[in-house]
N, C-alpha and C positions, 0 to 999 in steps of 0.2 A: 202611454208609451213613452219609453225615455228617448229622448231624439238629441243626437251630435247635428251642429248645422256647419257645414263649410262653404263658403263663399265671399269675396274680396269687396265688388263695386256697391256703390251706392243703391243700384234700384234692386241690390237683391236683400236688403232691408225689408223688401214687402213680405218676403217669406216671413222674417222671424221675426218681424210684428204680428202677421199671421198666425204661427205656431204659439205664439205669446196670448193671443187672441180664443185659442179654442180648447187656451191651458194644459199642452203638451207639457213635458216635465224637459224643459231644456236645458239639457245639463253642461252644455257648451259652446262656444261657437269658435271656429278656427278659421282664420285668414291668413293670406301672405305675407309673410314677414316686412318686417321695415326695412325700405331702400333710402339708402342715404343720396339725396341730391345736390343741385347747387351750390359752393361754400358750404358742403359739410353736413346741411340740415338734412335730418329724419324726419322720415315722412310716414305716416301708418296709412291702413286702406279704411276708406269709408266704415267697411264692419267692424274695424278696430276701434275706432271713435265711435260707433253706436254700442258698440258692446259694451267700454268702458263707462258712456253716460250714461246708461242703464243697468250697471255694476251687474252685467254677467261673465261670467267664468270667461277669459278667452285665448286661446293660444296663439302663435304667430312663427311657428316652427320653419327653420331657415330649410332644412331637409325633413321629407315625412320619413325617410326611413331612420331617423336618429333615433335609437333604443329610448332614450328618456320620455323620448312626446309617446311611443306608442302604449309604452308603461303604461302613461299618464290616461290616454286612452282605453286602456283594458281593463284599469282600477274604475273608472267611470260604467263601466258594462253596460252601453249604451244598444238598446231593441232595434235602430236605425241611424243612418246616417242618410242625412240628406245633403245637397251637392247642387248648389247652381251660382257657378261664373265661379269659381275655386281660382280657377289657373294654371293648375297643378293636376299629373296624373294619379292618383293615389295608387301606391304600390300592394301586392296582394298579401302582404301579412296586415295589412289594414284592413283591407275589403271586409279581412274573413272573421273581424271582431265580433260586428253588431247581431242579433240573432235573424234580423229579417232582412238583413242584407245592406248595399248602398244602394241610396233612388236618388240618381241625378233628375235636374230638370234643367233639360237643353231647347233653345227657342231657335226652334225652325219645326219640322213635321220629317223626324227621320224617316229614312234615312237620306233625306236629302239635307246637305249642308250639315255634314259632319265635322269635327273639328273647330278650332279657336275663335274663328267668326262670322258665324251663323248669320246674324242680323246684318253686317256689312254685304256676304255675298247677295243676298237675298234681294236687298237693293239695287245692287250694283247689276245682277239679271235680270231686274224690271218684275221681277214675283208678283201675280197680283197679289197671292195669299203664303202665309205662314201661319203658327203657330207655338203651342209647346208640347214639348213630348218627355213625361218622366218614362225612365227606364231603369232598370236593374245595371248596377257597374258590373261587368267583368274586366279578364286583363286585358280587352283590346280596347282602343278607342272608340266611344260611343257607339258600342255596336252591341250590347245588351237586348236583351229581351224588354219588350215593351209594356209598361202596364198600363198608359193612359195616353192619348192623343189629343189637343182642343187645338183647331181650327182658327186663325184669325184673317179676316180681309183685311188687307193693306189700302189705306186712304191716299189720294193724289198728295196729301200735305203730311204725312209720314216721313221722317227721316230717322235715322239709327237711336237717337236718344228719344222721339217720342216711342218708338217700337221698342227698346229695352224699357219701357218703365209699363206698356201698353201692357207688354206679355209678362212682364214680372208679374201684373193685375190678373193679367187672367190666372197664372200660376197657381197665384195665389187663392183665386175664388175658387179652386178643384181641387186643393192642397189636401183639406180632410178626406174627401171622399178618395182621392187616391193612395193615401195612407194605410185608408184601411183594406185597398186592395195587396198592398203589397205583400198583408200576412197571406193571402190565398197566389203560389206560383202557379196553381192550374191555369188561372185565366192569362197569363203574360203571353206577349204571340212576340214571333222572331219577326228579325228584320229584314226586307226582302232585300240582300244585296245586289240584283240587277238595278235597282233602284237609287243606290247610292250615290252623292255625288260628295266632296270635299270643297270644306271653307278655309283658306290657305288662312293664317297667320299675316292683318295687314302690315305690309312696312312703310317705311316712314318715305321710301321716295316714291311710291304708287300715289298720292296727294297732289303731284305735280301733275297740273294740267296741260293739255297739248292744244291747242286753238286750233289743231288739222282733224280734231274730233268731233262728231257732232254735237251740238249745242243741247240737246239729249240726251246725250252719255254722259257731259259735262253736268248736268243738274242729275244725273243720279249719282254722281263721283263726289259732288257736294252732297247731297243726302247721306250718302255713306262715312263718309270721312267726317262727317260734323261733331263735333266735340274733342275728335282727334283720329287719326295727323291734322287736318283740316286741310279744305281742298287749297291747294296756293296757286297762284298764274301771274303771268310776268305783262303788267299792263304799262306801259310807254314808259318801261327800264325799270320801275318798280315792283319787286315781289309782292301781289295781293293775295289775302289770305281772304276766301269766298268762304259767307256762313249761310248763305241762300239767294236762289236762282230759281229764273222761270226760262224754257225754252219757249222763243216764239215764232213763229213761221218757219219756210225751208230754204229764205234768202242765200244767194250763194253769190252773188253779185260782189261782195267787198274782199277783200286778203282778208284770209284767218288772221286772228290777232289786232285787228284793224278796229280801233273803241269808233261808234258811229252815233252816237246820242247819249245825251245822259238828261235824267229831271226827275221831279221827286218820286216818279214811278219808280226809276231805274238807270242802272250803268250798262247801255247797249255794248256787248263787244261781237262780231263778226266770228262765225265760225267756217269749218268745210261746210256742214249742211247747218243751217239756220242762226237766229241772234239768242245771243244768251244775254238776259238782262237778269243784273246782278240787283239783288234789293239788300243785301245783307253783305260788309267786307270789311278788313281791319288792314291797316297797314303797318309797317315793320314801328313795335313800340309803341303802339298806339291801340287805342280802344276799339272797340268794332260800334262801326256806324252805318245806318242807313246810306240809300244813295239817294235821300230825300237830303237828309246831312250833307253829304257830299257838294251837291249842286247846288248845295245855298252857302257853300265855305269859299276863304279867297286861302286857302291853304295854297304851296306851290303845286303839289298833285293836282287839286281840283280844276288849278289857272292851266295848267301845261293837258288836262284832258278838254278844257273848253276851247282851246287855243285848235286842240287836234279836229274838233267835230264842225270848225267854225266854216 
């Protein structure tokens, strides 16, 4: 089967290692164009740099509906396109190229957590379980017909980049055998829309933590946000950027915001309901460190938090 693969971040590499793996005839891969950054510098996405070090075909089309790329596209006469973390909604004189259609592979278990981030909401409502679910593209958003569903249980130590690389794994281990469902549409079952819920798009000021939150909403708000925005909080005038946390007891005794221990376990801070002890933070310009780090540093941060708990 000749197979197009689209997708942008780094753990959806496992795909087309995979495909590479079971000797699909991969006749290209297409990701989101180059954004130019800081001082000007271009930046490509993770599949851009694997596709070049492994000199396959790759596109990086600033618009899919540009005449050229679809050309490009249709000269290729590709049996499938497959579709996971793109970025992009593929418009319907694309869809309707391939012969067996487009099979996205979206992680969650639609139709719950429809939409751009999937694995964020899922954490951020305490999910015990997720998943991945390929489906058939049409022109609405993830609301195709389904052809395969795998189940995953979520671990207490899961956060958004273990679960993106967890479910790309699993994706990946079902990738053949759902391939070859996709030539048979009899078995595809709809999606039950009572069922539905949407994964909004995070932005970058939801990362800002509020110390009037529980100290449990706050450790799933770092879970989610970890890698990026990343959770941030305003500790004794400095913005700290939180890369992991434990919530512990339902203490409500001190002012939210109020730091009340720190050692190599942990940076205790006071919430509404309970302490959030930070084991993972980075401060503005600086590298992320332990609060083992922390507590053994004569930095002024560390002197002006010991000075507060004394």
């Amino acid at each position: 089967m000749k197979i197009i693969f689209f997708g942008s971040p780094i753990y959806t590499t496992h795909i087309i290692d995979q495909l590479r793996h079971l000797k699909y005839e991969l006749l290209a891969v297409v990701t989101q164009n180059e954004k130019r950054g800081k001082r000007g510098k271009i930046s490509k996405t993770p599949v851009a740099l694997y596709a070049e070090k492994n000199k396959l075909k790759v596109f990086a089309p600033t618009e899919l509906n540009d005449k050229k790329f679809i050309q490009e596209i249709q000269k290729l006469n590709p049996d499938l396109i497959l579709i996971f973390a793109y970025g992009k909604i593929l418009p319907l004189n694309l869809i309707k190229i391939p012969q067996y259609g487009c099979l996205n592979i979206h992680a969650s278990i639609l139709p719950k957590w429809r939409g751009a981030a999937p694995i964020q909401h899922t954490i951020l409502s305490g999910d015990n379980k997720t998943g991945v679910t390929f489906f058939k593209i049409n022109e609405e958003l993830d609301k195709g017909d389904i052809v395969a569903t795998h189940e995953f249980e979520i671990s207490k130590d899961d956060d958004a980049i273990s679960l993106q690389l967890k479910l790309s794994q699993l994706a990946a281990h079902h990738l053949e055998e759902t391939i070859k469902k996709t030539i048979d549409d009899s078995i595809l079952t709809k999606q039950d829309e009572s069922k539905s819920s949407y994964a909004n798009k995070i932005l970058k000021d939801q990362c800002i933590i509020d110390w009037n939150e529980s100290a449990e909403m706050i450790v799933l708000k770092v879970k989610a946000f970890v890698g990026w925005p990343v959770a941030e909080a305003l500790i004794l005038g400095s913005s700290v950027r939180i890369w992991s946390a434990l919530s512990i007891g339902t203490d409500t005794t001190h002012k939210p915001g109020k730091v009340v221990g720190l050692d190599k376990h942990g940076l205790m801070i006071s919430t509404k309901k309970g302490i959030l002890n930070i084991q993972k933070l980075q401060l503005p310009g600086k590298n992320i460190i332990t609060a083992s780090d922390l507590s053994n540093s004569n930095s002024s941060f560390a002197t002006l938090i010991k000075k507060e708990i004394k």
